[in-house]
C-alpha positions in Angstrom: -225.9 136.1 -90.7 -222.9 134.7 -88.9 -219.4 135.1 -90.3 -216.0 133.2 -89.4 -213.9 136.0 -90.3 -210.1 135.9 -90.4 -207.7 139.0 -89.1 -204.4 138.4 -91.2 -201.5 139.5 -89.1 -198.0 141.2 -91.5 -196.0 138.2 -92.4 -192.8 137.5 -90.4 -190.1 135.9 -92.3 -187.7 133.4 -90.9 -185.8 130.7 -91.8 -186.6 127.6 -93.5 -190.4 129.0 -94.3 -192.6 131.6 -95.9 -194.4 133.4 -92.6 -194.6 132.7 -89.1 -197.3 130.2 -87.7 -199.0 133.0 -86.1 -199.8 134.8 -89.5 -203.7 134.2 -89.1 -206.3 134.1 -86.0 -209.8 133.8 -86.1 -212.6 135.4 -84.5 -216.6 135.2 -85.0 -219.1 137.8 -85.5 -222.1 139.2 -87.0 -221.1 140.8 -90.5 -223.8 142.5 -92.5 -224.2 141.5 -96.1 -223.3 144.3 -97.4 -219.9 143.2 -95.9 -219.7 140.2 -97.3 -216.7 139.3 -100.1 -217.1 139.1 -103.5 -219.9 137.2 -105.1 -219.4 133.3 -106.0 -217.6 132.5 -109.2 -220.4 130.7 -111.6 -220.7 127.2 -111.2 -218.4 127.4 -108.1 -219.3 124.2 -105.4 -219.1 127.0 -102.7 -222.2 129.5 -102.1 -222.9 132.5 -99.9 -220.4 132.8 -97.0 -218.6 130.1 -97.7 -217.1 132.0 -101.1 -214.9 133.8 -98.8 -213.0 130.5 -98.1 -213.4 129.3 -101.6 -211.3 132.5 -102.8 -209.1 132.4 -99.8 -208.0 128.9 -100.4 -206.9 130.1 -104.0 -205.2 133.1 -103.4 -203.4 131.9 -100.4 -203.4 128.3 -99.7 -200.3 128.9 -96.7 -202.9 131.2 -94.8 -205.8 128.6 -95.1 -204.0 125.7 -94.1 -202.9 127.6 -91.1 -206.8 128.3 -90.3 -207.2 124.7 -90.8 -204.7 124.1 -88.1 -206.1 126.7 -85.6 -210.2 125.9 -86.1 -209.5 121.9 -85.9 -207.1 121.7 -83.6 -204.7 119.4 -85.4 -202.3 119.2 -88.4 -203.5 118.7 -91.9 -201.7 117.0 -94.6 -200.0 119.5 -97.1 -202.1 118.0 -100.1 -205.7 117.3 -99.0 -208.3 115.4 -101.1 -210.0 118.1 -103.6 -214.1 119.1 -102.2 -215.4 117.8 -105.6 -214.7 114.3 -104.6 -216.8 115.0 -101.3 -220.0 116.5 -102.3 -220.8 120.4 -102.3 -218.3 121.8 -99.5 -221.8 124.8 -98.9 -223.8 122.4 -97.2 -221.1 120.7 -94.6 -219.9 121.9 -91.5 -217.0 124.6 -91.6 -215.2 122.1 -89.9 -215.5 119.5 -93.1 -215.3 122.5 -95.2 -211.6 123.8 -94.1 -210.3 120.4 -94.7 -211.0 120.0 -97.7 -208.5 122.5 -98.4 -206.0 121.9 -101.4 -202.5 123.1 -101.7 -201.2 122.4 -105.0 -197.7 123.2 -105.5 -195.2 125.2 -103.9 -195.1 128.3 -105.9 -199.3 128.8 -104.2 -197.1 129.6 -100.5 -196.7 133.1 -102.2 -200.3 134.8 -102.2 -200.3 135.9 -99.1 -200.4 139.3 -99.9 -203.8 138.3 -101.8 -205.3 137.1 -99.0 -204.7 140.2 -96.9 -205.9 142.5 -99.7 -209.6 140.5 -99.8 -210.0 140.8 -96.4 -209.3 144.2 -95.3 -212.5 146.1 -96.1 -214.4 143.3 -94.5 -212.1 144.0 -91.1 -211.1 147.3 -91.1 -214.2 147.9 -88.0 -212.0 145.4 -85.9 -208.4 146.8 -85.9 -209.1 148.9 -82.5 -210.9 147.6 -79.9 -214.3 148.7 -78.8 -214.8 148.7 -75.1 -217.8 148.4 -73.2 -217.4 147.6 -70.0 -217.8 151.3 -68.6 -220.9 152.4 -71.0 -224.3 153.6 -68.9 -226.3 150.6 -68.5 -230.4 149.9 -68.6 -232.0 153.1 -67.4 -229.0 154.9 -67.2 -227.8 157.8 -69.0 -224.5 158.8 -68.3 -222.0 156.7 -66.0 -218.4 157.4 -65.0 -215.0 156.3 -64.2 -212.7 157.9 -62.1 -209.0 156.3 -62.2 -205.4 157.2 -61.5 -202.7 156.6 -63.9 -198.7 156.7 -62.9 -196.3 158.1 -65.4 -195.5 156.8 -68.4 -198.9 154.6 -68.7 -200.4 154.3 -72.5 -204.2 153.0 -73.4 -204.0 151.6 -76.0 -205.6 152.2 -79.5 -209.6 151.7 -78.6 -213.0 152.8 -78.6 -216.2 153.2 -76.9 -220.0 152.3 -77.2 -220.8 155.6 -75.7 -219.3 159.4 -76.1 -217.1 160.1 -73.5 -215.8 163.7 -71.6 -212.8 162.8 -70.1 -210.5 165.5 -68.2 -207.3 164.9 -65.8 -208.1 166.6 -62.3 -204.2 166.4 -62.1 -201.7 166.2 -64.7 -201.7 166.3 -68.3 -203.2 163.7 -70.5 -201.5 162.9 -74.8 -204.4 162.1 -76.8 -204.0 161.1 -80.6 -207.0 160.2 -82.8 -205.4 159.0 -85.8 -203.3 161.4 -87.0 -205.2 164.1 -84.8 -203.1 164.4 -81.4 -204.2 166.8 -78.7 -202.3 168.0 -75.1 -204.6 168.4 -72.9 -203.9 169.7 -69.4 -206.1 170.1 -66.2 -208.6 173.1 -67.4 -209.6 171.5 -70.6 -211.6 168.4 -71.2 -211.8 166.4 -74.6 -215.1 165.2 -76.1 -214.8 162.3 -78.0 -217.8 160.8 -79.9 -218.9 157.5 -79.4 -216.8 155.2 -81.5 -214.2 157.2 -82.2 -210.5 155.1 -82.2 -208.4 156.9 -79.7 -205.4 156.2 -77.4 -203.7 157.8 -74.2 -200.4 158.3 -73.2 -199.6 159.7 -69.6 -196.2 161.4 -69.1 -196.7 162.3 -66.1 -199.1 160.3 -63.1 -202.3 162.0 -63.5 -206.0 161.5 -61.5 -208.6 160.8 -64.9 -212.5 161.4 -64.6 -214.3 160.1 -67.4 -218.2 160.6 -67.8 -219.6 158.2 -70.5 -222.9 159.6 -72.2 -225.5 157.3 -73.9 -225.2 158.1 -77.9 -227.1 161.2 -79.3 -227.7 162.5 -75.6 -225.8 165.6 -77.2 -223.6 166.2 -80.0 -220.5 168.6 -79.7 -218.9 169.4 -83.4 -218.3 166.4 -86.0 -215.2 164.9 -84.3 -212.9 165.4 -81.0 -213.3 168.4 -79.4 -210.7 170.1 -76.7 -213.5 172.5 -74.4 -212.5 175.0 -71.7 -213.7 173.3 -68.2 -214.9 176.7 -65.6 -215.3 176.2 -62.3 -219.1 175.0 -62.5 -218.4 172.2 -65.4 -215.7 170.7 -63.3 -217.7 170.5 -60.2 -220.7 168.9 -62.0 -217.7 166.6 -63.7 -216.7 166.0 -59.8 -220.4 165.0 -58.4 -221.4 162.9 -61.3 -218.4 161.0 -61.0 -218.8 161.0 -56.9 -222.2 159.9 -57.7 -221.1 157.0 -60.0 -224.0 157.5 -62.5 -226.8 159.3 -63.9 -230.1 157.1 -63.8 -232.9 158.8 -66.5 -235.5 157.9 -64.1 -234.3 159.7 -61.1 -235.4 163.5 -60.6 -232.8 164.7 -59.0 -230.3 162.9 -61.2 -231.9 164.0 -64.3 -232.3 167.2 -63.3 -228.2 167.3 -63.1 -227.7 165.6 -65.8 -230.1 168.2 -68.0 -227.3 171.0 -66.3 -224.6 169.4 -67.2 -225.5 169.3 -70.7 -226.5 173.1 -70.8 -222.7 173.5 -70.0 -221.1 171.4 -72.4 -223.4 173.2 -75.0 -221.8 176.5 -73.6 -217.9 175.2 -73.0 -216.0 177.2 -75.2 -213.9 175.5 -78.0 -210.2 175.5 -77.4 -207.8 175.1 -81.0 -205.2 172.6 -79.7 -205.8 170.6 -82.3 -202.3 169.5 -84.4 -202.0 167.4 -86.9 -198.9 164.4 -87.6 -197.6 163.0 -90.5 -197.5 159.5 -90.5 -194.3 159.1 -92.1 -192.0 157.8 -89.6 -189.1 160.2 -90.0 -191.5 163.2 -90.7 -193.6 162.0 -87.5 -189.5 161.6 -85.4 -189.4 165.1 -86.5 -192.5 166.4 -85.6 -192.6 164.4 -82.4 -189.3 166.2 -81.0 -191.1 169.6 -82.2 -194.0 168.8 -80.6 -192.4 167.1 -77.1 -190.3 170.9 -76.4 -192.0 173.7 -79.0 -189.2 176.4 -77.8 -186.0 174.3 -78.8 -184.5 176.7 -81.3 -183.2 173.9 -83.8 -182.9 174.0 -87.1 -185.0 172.7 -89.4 -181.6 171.2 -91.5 -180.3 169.7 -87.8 -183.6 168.1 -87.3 -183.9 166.7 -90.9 -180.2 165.4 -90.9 -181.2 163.6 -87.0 -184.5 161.8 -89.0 -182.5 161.1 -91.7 -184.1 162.7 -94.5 -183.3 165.9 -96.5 -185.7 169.4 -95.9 -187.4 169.1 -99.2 -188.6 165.9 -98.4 -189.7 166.7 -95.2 -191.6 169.9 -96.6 -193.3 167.4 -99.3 -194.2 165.1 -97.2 -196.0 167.8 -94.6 -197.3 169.4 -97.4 -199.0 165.7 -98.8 -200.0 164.6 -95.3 -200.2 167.9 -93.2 -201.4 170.5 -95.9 -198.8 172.9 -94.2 -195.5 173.9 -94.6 -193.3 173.2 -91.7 -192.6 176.5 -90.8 -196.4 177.0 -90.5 -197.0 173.7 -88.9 -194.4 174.6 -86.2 -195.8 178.1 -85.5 -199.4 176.6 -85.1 -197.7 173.7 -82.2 -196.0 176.8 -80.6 -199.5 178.0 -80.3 -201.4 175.3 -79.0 -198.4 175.4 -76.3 -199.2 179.0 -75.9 -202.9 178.7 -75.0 -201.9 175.6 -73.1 -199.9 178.4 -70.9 -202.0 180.6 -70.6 -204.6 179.0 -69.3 -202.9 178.1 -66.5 -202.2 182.2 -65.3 -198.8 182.5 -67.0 -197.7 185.7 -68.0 -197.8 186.6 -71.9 -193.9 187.4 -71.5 -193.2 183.8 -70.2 -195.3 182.1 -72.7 -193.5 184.1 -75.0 -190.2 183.2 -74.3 -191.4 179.1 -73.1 -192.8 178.4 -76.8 -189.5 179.9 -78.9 -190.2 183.7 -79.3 -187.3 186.0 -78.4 -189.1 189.0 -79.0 -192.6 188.8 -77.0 -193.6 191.7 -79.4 -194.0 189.4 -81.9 -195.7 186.6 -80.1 -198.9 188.6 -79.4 -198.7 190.0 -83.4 -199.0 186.3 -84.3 -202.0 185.5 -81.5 -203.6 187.8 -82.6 -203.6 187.2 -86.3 -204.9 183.9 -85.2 -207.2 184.2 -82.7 -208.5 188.0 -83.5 -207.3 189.1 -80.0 -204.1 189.6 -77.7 -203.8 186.6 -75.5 -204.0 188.7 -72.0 -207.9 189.4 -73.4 -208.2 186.1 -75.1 -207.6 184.6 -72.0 -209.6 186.5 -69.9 -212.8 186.7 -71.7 -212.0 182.5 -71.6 -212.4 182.7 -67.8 -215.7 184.7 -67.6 -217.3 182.1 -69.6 
């Protein structure tokens, strides 16, 4: 069943009116009936999908007027002629049917808030954009794309059709997944499952090679996962991509592509997963901790630059984070650590670059965490 749905953007004030003109757009799709708004009022004139206009006329006549304006392509009058003098609205055109919208009085301009709450759950799927341009084709199974990005660029919030391994040959690459947000630099790759919202941030220029795999080809954890990329994973990553795809029908493709997934089963896990609030001073704070982990700033300086006090910070880390920020701050410093490491710095340097005076204590708190020191963390990381 086919659906005009509406995406309600947040109100803008001005003055002289309510909203701005642009508070409403409109775009068609296939919505499952489950989907669908609530069920018609009893002896209602409107039936099926039309209820959703029926209620949305009532709760915000401002919002439906302006749909009016947008589908027709021309003004209406402020008071149109009521649908019960025109016959049942359910079995016209929507074009006939958004005309016969009726605003009442003035004091109905205020419901917009109404009309945004009835329509959320029914849009919620189309807040990030899902992308399809780059997923493997008829009779492919995994297809790539291989890009370079100057500094500064950002991707915005999307998703895919298809899970996707995407690793920086070059550079490092900010991922954030909600309020999941991963670093992830040149010997580590990110799995992210098909459909997942996700968006990309480059601070520095860095050479991207994406491989895109058909849904259910293999699954890697429940969620976004950072994995160690050895030498033999990045050079498969290398040909695929030189290749341009995978077709399932050729031999010597498939034969790569079955190798490829034997190492992605065997890629080792790496924790640089941290997690942000979403409040916006809590998230200025935790940004600036997360940008540089071995400033040695106080958690008062930090809180009086964000302008809120600690023990709001704390509740609102502990409500949104489920960690103190003490403890929240010591796992960043690690993720920076293994970051480090990985890349053959010594454990003294790592020490010292994430905030830790005494490199003594460093490796006591690796290893608390990780159940090893970080020279033979590292190195049994290598040999896989």
């Amino acid at each position: 069943m086919f659906f005009t749905l509406l995406r309600l953007c947040p109100p803008t004030r001005r003055e002289g009116s309510e909203v701005d003109k642009s508070a409403c757009s409109i775009a068609s799709m296939p919505v499952p009936p489950a989907a669908l708004p609530l069920a018609p009022r009893k002896g209602s004139a409107f039936s099926g999908p039309t209820t959703f206009f029926s209620r949305l006329r009532r709760r915000s006549p401002t919002t439906f007027l302006r749909l009016c304006r947008l589908h027709c392509g021309k003004a209406l009058p402020s008071r149109a002629e009521p649908h019960s003098s025109r016959g049942c609205a359910a079995t016209r055109p929507l074009c006939s049917l958004i005309e016969s919208a009726t605003i009442s009085s003035p004091s109905s301009f205020q419901s917009l808030s109404g009309a945004r709450h009835l329509v959320r759950h029914n849009i919620s799927f189309m807040r990030h954009k899902l992308t399809r341009e780059n997923d493997p084709g008829p009779g492919v199974s995994i297809s790539t794309l291989s890009h370079e990005y100057p500094k500064g660029e950002l991707i915005p919030t999307h998703s895919h059709g298809s899970s996707q391994l995407i690793y920086a040959s070059h550079g490092i690459m900010e991922v954030s997944s909600g309020q999941s947000f991963w670093t992830i630099p040149p010997h580590f790759g990110l799995w992210i499952p098909a459909r997942t919202p996700h968006q990309i941030r480059m601070p520095g220029s860095v050479s991207m090679r994406t491989l895109y795999l058909r849904p259910r080809l293999i699954e890697i954890g429940s969620g976004c996962t950072v994995l160690y990329v050895g030498g033999l994973l990045r050079e498969l990553i290398f040909e695929i991509v030189r290749l341009g795809r995978l077709r399932t029908h050729n031999r010597v493709e498939s034969a790569l592509r079955e190798v490829l997934l034997s190492e992605l089963r065997r890629a080792s896990p790496v924790p640089t997963l941290v997690t942000l609030p979403t409040d916006p001073r809590a998230l200025s704070v935790a940004q600036s901790v997360v940008s540089d982990p071995g400033r040695r700033l106080s958690l008062e300086f930090m809180c009086k630059s964000a302008g809120l006090s600690v023990r709001t910070l704390e509740r609102i880390f502990q409500r949104e984070v489920g960690l103190d920020f003490e403890s929240w701050r010591r796992q960043v410093r690690l993720m920076k650590a293994v970051e480090l490491l990985i890349s053959g710095r010594s454990v003294k340097e790592v020490a010292f670059a994430v905030g830790y005076q005494n490199p003594s204590a460093f490796v006591e708190l690796f290893r608390a965490t990780f159940g090893n020191t970080p020279k033979a963390w590292a190195s049994g990381l290598r040999r896989l």
